[in-house]
BAVO-902448 format. One record per residue: x, y, z of N, C-alpha, C in turn. Coordinates in steps of 0.1 Angstrom, whole numbers. Last residue first. Example, Ala and Ser with C-alpha at 12.3 -4.5 7.8 and 13.67 -1.06 7.14 Angstrom:
! residues 2
+-------+-------+-------+-------+-------+-------+-------+-------+-------+
|    nu |    nv |    nw |   cau |   cav |   caw |    cu |    cv |    cw |
+-------+-------+-------+-------+-------+-------+-------+-------+-------+
|   128 |   -22 |    71 |   137 |   -11 |    71 |   129 |     0 |    79 |
|   132 |   -57 |    78 |   123 |   -45 |    78 |   132 |   -33 |    78 |
+-------+-------+-------+-------+-------+-------+-------+-------+-------+
END
This chain:
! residues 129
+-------+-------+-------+-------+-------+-------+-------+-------+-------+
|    nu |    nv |    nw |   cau |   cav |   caw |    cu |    cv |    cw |
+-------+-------+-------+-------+-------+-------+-------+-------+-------+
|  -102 |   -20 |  -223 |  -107 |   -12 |  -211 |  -107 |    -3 |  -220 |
|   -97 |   -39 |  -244 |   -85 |   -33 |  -239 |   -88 |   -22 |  -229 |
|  -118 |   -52 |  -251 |  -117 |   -46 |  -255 |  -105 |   -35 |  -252 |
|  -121 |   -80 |  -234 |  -127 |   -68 |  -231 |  -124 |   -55 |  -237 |
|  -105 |   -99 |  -247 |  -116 |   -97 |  -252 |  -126 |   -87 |  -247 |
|   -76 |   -90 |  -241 |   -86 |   -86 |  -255 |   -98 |   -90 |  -259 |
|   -68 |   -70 |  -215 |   -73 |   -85 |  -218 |   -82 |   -80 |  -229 |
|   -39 |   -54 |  -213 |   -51 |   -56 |  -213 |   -57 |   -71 |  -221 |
|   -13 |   -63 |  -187 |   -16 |   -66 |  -200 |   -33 |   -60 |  -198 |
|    -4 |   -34 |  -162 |   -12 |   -50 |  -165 |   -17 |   -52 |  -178 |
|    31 |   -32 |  -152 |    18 |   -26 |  -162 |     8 |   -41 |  -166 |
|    41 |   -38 |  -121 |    38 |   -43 |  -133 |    31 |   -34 |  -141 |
|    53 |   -44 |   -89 |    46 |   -34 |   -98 |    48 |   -36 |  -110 |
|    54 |   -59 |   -59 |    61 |   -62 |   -72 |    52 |   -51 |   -83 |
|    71 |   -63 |   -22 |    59 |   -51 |   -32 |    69 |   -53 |   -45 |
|    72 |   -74 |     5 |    79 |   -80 |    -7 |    68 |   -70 |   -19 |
|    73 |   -64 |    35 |    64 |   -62 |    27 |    68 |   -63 |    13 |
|    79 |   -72 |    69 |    82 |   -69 |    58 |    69 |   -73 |    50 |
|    88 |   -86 |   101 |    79 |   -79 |    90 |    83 |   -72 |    82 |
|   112 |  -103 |   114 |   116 |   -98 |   102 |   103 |   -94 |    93 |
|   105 |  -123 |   135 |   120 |  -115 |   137 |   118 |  -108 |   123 |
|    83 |  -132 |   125 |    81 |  -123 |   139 |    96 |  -127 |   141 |
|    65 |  -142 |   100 |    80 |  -138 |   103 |    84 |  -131 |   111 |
|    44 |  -149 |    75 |    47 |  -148 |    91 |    63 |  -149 |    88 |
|    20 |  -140 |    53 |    32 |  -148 |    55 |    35 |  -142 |    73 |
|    -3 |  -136 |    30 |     1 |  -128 |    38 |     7 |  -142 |    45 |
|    -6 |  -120 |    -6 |    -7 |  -126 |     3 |     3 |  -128 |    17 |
|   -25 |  -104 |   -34 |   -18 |   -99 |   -16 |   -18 |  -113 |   -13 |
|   -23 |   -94 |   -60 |   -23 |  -110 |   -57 |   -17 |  -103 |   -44 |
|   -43 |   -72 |   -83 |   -39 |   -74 |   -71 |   -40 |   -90 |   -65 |
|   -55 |   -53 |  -111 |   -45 |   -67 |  -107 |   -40 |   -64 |   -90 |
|   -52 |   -23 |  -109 |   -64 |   -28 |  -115 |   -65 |   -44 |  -111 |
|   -41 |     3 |  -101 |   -40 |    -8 |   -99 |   -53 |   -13 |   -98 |
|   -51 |    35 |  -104 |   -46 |    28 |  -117 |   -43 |    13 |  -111 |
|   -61 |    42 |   -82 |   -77 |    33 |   -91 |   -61 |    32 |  -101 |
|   -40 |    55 |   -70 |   -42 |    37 |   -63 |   -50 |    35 |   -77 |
|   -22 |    78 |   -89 |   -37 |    73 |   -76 |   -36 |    57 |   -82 |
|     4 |    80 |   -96 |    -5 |    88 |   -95 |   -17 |    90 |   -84 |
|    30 |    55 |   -83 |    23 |    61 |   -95 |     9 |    71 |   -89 |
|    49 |    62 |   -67 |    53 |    50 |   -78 |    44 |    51 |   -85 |
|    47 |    86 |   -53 |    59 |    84 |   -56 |    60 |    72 |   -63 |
|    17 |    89 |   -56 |    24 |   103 |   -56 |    44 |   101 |   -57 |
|    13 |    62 |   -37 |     9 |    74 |   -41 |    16 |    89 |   -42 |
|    18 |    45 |   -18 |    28 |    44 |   -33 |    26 |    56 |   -39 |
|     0 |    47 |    -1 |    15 |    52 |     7 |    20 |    54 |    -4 |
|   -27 |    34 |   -11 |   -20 |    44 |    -4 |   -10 |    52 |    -2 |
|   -10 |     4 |    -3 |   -18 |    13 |   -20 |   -12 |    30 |   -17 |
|    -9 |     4 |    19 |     4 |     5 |    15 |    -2 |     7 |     1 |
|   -33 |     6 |    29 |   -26 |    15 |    33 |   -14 |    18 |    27 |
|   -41 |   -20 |    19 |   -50 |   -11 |    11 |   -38 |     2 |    17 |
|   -42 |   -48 |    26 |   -23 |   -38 |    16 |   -33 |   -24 |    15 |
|   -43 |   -69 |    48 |   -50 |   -54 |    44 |   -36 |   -46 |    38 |
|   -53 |   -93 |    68 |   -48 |   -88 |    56 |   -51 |   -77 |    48 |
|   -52 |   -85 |   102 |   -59 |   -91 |    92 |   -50 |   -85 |    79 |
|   -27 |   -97 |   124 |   -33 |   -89 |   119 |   -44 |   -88 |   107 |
|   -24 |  -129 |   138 |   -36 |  -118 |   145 |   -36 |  -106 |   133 |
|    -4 |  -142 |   133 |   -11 |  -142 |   129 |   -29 |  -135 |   129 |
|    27 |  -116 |   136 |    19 |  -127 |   143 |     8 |  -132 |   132 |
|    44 |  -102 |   120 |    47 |  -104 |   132 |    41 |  -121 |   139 |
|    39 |  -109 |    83 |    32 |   -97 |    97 |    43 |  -109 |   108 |
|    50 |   -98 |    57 |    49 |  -110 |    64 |    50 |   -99 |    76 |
|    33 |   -99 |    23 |    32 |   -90 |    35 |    32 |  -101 |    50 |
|    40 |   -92 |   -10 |    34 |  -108 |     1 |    38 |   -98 |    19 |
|    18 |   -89 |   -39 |    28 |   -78 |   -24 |    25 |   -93 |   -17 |
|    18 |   -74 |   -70 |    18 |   -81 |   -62 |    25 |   -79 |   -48 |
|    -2 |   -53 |   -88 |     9 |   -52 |   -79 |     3 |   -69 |   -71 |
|    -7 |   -37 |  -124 |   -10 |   -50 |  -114 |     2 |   -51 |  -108 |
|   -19 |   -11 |  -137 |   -12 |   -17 |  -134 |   -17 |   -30 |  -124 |
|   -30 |    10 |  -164 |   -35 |     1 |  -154 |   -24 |    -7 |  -148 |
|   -13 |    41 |  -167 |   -19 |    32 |  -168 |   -21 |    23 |  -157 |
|    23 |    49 |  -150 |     7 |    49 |  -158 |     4 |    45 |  -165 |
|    46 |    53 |  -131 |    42 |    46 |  -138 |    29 |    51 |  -140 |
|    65 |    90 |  -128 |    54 |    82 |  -123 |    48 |    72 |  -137 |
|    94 |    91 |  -147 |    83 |    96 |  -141 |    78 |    86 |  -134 |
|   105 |    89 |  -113 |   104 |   100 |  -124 |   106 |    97 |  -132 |
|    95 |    67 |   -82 |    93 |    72 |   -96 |    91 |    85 |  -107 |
|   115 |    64 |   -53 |   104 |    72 |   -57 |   102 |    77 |   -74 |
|   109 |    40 |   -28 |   119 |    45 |   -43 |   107 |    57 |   -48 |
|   104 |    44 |     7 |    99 |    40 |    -8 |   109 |    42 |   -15 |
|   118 |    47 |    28 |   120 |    35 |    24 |   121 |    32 |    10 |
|   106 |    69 |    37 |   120 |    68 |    39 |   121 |    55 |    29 |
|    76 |    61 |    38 |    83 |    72 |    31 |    98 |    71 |    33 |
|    74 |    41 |    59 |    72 |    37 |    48 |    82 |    47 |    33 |
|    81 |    56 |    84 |    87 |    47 |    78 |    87 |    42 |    65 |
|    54 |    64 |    79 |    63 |    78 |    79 |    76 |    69 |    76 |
|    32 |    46 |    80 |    41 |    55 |    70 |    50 |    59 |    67 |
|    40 |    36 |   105 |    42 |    32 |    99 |    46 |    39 |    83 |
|    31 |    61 |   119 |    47 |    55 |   124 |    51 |    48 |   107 |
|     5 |    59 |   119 |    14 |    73 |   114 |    31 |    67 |   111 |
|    -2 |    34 |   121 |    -6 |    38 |   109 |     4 |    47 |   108 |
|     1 |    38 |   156 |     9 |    25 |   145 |     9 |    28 |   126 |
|   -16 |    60 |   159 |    -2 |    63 |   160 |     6 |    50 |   152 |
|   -43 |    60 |   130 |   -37 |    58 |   144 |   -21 |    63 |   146 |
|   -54 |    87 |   120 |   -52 |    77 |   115 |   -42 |    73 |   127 |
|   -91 |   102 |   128 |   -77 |   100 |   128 |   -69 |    89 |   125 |
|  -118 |   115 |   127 |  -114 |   100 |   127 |   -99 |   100 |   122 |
|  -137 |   135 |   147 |  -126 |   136 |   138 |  -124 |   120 |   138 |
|  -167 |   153 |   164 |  -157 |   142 |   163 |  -152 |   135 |   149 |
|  -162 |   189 |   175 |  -173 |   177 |   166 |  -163 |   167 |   164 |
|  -157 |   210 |   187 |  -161 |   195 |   194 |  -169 |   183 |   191 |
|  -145 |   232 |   180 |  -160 |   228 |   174 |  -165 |   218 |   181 |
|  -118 |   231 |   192 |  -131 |   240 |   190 |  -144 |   241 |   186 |
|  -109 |   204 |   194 |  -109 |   212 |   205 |  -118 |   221 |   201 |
|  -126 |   176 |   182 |  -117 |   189 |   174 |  -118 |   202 |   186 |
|  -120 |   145 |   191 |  -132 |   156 |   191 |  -118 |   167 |   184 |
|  -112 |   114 |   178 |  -106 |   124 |   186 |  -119 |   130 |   180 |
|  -108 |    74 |   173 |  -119 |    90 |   170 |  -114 |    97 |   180 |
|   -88 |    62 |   148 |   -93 |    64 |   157 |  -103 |    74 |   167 |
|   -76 |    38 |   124 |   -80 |    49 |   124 |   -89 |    50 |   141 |
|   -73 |     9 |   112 |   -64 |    25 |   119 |   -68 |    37 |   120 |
|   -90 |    -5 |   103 |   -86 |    -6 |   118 |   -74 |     3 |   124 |
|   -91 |    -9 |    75 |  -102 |    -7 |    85 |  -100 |    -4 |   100 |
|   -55 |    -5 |    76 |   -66 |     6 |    72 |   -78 |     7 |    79 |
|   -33 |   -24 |    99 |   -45 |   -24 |    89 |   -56 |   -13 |    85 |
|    -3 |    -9 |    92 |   -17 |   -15 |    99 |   -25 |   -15 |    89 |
|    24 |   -31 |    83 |    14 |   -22 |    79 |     3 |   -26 |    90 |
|    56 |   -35 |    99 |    44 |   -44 |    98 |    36 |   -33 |    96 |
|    92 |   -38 |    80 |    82 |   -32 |    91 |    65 |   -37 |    90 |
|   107 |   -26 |    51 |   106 |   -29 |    61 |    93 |   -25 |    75 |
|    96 |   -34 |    16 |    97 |   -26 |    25 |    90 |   -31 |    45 |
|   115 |   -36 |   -10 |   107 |   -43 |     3 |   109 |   -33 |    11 |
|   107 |   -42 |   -46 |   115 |   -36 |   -40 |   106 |   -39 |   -22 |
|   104 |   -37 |   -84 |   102 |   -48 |   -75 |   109 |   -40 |   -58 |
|    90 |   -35 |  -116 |    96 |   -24 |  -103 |    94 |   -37 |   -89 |
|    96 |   -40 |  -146 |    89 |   -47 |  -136 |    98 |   -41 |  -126 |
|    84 |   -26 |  -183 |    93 |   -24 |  -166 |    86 |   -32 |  -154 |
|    77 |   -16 |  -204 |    71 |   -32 |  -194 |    77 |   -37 |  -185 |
|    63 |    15 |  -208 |    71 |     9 |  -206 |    69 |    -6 |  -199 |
|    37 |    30 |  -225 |    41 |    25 |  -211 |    51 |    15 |  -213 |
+-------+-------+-------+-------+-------+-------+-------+-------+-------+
END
């Protein structure tokens, strides 16, 4: 693995995961569905234009730092969707980020999401995982 530090921002306010999601019934069966909200879809779909997209994909354990400046103080802190969204274009599956420093900032002319990606040293007295 390479010691490459991937750094890069992305525009716009993430919802929050526990709280994007919403319940719809499934017109034929009419059993109820948990959907990802319209702010969540938007947000992605934004997100995908934005990302960089890794060839190859980073692997191994990694550690991301992200400072995530929301609108207001009202959203709760939650990178878990932007884990998510990295998927498949900065590395494989989210369980390879092992290190995580989220912190969350204000800027209501200018959300954004400062995202820093790292290969995470292993720690030798745990035996290198």
């Amino acid at each position: 693995m390479s010691n490459e530090l991937l750094e890069f921002v992305i525009l716009g306010e993430p919802a929050s995961k526990a709280n994007s999601r919403r319940l719809v019934y499934n017109k034929k069966t009419k059993r109820p569905l948990f959907i990802k909200s319209d702010k969540a879809r938007s947000y992605l779909k934004d997100f995908q234009k934005q990302c960089p997209v890794k060839n190859p994909l980073l692997e191994g354990d990694l550690s991301v730092t992200m400072t995530i400046f929301y609108a207001s103080r009202r959203p709760d802190l939650d990178e878990s969707l932007i884990l998510d969204a990295m998927e498949k274009r900065i590395y494989a599956n989210d369980r390879q980020v092992r290190e995580k420093h989220i912190f969350h900032r204000l800027d209501k002319e200018n959300p954004r999401t400062l995202i820093s990606i790292a290969p995470r040293e292993s720690d030798p007295k745990s035996g290198g995982e």
